[in-house]
N, CA, C and O atoms as CSV, one atom per row, in Angstrom:
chain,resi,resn,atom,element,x,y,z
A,1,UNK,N,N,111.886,98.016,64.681
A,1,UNK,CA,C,111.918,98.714,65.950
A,1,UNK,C,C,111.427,97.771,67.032
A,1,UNK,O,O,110.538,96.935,66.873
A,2,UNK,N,N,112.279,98.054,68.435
A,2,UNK,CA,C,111.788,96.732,69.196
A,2,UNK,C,C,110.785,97.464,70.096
A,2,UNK,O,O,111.150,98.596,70.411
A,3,UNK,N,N,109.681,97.091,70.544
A,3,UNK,CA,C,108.991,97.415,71.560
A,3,UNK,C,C,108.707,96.520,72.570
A,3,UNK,O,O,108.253,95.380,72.466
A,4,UNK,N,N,109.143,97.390,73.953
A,4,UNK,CA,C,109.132,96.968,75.323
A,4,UNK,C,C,107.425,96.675,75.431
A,4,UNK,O,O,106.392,97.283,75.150
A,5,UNK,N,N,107.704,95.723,75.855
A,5,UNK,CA,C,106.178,95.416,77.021
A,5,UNK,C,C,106.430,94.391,78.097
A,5,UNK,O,O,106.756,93.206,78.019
A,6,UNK,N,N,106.124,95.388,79.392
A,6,UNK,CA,C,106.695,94.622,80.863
A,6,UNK,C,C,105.655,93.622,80.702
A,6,UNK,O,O,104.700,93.521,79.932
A,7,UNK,N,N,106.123,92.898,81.665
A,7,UNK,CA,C,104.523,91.810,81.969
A,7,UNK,C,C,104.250,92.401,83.544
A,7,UNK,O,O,104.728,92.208,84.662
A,8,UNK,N,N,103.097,93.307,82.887
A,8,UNK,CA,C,102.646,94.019,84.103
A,8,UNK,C,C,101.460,93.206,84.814
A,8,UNK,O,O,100.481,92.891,84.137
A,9,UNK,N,N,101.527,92.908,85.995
A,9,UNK,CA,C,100.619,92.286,86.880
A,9,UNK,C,C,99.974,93.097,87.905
A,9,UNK,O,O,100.668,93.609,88.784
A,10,UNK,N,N,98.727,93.258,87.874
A,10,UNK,CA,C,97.978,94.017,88.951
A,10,UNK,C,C,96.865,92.906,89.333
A,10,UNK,O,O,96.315,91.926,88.830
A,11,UNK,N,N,96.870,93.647,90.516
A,11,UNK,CA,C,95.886,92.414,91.745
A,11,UNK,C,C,94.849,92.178,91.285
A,11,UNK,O,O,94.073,93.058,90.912
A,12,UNK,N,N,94.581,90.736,91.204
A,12,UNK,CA,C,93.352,90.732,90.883
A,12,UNK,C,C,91.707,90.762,91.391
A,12,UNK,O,O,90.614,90.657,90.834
A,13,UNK,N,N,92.160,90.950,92.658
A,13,UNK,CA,C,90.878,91.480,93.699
A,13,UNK,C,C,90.973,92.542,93.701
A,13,UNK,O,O,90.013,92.981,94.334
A,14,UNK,N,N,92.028,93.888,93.111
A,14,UNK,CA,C,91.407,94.914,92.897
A,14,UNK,C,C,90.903,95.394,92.161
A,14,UNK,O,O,90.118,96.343,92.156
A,15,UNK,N,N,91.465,94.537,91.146
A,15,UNK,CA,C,90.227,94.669,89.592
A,15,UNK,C,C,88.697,93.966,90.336
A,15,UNK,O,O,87.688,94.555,90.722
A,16,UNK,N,N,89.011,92.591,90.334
A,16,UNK,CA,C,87.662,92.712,90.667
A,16,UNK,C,C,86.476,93.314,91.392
A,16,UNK,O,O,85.284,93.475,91.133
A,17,UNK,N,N,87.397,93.616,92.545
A,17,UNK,CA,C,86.835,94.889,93.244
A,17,UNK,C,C,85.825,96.211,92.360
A,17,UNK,O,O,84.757,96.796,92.542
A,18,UNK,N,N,86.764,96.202,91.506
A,18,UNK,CA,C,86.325,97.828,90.508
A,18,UNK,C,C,84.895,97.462,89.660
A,18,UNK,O,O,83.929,98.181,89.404
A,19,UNK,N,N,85.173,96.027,89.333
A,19,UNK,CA,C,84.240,95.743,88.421
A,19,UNK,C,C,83.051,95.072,88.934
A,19,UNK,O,O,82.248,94.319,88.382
A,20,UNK,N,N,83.159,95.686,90.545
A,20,UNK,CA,C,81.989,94.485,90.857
A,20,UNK,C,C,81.514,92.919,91.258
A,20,UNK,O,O,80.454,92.367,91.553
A,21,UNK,N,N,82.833,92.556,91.105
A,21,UNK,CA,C,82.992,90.931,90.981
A,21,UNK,C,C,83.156,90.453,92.237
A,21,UNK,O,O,83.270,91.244,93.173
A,22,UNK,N,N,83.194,88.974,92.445
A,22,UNK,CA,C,84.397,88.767,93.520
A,22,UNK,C,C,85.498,88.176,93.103
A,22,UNK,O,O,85.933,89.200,92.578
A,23,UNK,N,N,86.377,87.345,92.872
A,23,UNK,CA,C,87.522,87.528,92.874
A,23,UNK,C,C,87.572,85.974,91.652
A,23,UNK,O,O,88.137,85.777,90.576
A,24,UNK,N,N,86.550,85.037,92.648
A,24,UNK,CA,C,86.538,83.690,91.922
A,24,UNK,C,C,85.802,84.013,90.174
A,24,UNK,O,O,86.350,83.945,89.073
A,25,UNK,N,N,84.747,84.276,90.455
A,25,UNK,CA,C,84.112,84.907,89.110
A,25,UNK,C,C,84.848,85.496,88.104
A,25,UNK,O,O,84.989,85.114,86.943
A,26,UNK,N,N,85.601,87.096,89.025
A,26,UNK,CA,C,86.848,87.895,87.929
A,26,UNK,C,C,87.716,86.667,87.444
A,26,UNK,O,O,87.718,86.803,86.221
A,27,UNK,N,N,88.273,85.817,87.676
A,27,UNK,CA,C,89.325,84.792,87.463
A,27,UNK,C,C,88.882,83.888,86.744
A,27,UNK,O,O,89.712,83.388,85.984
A,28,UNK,N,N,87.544,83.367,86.696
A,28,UNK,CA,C,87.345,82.559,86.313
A,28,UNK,C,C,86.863,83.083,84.494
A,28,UNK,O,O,87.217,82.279,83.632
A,29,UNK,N,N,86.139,84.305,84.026
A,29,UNK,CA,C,86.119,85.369,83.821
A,29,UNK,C,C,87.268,85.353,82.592
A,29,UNK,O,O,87.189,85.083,81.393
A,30,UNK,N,N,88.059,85.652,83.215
A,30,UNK,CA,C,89.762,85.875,82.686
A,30,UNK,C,C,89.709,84.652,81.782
A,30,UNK,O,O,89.569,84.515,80.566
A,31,UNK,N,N,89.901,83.661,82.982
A,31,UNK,CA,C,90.395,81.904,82.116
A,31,UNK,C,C,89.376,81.738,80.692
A,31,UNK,O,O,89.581,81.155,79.627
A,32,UNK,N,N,88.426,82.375,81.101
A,32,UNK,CA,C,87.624,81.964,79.829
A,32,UNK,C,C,87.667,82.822,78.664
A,32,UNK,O,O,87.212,82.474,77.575
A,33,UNK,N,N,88.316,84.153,78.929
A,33,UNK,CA,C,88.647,84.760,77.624
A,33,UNK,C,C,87.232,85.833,78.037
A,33,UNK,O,O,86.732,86.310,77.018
A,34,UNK,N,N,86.603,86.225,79.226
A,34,UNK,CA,C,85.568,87.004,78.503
A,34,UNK,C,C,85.924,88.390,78.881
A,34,UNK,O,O,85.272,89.312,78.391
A,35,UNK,N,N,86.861,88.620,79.674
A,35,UNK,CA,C,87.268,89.763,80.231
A,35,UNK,C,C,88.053,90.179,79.248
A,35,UNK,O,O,88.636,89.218,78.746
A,36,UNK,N,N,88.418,91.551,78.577
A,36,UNK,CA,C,89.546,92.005,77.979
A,36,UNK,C,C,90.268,92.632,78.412
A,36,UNK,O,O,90.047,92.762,79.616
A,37,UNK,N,N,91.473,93.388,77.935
A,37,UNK,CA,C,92.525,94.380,78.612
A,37,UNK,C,C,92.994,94.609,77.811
A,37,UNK,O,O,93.319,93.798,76.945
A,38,UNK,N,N,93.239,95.967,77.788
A,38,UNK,CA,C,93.702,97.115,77.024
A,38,UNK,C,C,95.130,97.806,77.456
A,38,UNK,O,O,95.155,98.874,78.067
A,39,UNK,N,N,95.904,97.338,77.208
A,39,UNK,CA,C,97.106,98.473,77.886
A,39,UNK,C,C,98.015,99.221,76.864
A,39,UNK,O,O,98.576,98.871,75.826
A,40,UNK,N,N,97.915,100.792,77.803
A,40,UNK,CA,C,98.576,101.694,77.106
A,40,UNK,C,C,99.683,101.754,77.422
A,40,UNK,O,O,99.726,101.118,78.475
A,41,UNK,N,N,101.226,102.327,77.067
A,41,UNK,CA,C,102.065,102.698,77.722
A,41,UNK,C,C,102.164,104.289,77.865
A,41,UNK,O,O,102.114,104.775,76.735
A,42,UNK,N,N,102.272,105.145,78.726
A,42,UNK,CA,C,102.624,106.665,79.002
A,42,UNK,C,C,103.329,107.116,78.248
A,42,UNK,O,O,104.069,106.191,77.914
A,43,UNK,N,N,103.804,108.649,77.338
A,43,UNK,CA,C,104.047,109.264,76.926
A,43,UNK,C,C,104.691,110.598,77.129
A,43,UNK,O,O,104.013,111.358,77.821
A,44,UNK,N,N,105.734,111.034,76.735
A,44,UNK,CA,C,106.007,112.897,77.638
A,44,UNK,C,C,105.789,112.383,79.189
A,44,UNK,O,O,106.184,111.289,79.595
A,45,UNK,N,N,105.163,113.263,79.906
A,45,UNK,CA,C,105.581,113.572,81.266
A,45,UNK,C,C,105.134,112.399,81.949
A,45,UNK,O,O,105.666,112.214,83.043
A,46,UNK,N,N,103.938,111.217,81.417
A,46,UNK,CA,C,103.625,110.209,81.836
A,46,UNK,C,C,104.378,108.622,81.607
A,46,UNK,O,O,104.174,107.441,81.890
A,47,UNK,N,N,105.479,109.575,80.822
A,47,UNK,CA,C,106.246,107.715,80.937
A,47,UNK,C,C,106.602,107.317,81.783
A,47,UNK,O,O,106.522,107.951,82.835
A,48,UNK,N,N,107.296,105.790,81.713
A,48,UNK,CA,C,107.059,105.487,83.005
A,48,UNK,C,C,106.192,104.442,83.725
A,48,UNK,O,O,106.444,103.507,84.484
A,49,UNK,N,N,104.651,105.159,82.992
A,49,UNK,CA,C,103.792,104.850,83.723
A,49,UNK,C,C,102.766,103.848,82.662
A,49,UNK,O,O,103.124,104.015,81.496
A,50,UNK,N,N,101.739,102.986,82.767
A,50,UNK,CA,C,100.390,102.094,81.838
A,50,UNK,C,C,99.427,102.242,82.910
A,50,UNK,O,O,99.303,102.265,84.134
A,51,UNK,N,N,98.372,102.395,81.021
A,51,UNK,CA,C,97.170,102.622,81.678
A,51,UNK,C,C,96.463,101.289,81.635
A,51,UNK,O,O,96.980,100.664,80.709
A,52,UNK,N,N,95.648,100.661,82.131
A,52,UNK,CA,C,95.362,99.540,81.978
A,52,UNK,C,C,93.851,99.181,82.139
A,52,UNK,O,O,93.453,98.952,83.281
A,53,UNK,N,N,93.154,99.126,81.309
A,53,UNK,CA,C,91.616,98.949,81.297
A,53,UNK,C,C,90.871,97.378,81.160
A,53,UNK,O,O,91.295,96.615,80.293
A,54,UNK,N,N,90.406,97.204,81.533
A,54,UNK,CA,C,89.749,96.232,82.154
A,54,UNK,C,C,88.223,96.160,81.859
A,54,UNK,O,O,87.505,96.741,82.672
A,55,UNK,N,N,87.483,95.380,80.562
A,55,UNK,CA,C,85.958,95.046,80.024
A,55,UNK,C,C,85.714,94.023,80.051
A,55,UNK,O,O,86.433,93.072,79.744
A,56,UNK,N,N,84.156,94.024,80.600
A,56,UNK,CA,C,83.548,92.786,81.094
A,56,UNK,C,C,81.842,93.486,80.294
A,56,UNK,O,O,81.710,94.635,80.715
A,57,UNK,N,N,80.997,93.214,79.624
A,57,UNK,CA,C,79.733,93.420,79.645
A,57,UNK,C,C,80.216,95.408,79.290
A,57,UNK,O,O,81.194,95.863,78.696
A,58,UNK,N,N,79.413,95.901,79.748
A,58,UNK,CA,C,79.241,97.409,80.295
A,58,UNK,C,C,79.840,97.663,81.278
A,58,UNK,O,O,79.568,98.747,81.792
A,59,UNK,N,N,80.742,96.918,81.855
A,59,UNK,CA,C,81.853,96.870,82.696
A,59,UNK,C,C,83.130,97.758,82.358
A,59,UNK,O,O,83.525,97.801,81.193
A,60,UNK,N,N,83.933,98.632,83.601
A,60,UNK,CA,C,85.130,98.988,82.926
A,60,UNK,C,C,85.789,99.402,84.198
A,60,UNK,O,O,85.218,100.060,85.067
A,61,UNK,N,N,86.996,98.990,84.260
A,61,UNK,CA,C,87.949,99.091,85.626
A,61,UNK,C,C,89.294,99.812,85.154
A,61,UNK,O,O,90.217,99.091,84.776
A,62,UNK,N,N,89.402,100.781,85.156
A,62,UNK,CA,C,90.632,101.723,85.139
A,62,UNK,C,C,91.419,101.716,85.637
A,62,UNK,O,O,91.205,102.195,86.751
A,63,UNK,N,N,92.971,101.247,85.426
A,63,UNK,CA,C,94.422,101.559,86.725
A,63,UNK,C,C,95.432,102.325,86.064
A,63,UNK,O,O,95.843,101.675,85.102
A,64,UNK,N,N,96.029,103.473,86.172
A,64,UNK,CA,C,97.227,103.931,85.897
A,64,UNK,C,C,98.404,102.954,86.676
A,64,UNK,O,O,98.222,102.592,87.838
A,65,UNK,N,N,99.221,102.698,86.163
A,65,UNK,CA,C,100.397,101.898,87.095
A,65,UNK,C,C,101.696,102.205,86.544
A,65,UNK,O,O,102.094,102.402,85.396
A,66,UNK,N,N,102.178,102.194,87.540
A,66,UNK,CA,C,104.356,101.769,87.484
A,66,UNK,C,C,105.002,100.971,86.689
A,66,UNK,O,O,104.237,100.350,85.951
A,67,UNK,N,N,106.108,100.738,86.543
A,67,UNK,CA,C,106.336,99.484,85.931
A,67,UNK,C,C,106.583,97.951,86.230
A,67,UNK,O,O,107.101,96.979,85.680
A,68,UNK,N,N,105.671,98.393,87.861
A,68,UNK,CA,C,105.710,96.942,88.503
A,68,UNK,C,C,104.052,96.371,88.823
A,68,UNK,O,O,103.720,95.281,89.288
A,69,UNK,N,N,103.212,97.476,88.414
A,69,UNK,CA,C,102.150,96.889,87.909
A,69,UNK,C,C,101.303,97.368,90.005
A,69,UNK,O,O,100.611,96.553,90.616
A,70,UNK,N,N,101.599,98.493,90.452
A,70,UNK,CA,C,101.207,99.070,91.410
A,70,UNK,C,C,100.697,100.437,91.190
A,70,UNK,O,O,101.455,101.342,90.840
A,71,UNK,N,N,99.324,100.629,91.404
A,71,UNK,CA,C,98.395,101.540,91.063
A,71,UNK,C,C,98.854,102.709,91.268
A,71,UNK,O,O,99.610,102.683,92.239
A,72,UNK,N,N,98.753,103.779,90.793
A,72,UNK,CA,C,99.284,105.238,91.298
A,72,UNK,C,C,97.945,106.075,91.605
A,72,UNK,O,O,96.934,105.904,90.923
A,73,UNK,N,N,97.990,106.880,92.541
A,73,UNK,CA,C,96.919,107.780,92.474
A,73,UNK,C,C,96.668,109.081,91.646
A,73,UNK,O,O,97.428,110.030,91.451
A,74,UNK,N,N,95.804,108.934,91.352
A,74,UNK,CA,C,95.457,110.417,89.927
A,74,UNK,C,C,93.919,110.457,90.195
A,74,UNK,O,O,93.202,111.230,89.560
């Protein structure tokens, strides 16, 4: 069975934003492997749509998104 996965891109000053960071840190962060990400894809009435979580420490940055990787409000 083949499974889709977009290469979803969300901003990364608004993650960092969420998590507290500034932008150089979140990135730098990333490059080093300490940040993780979790992505779901939507289901029933939410397809469509990924959830996309974002851990750092006790850190955690939440985005529902599109399939162009633009936040939705919920």
């Amino acid at each position: 069975m083949d499974t889709i996965r977009p290469e979803l891109e969300i901003d990364g000053a608004l993650v960092a934003r969420a998590m507290g960071l500034d932008v150089a840190a979140f990135r730098q962060l990333m490059d080093d492997g300490k940040i993780t990400v979790l992505c779901e894809r939507g289901t029933g009435e939410d397809a469509g749509t990924w959830r996309a979580s974002f851990y750092y420490g006790g850190r955690r940055a939440r985005f529902v998104v599109d399939a162009q990787g633009n936040p939705l409000a919920g």
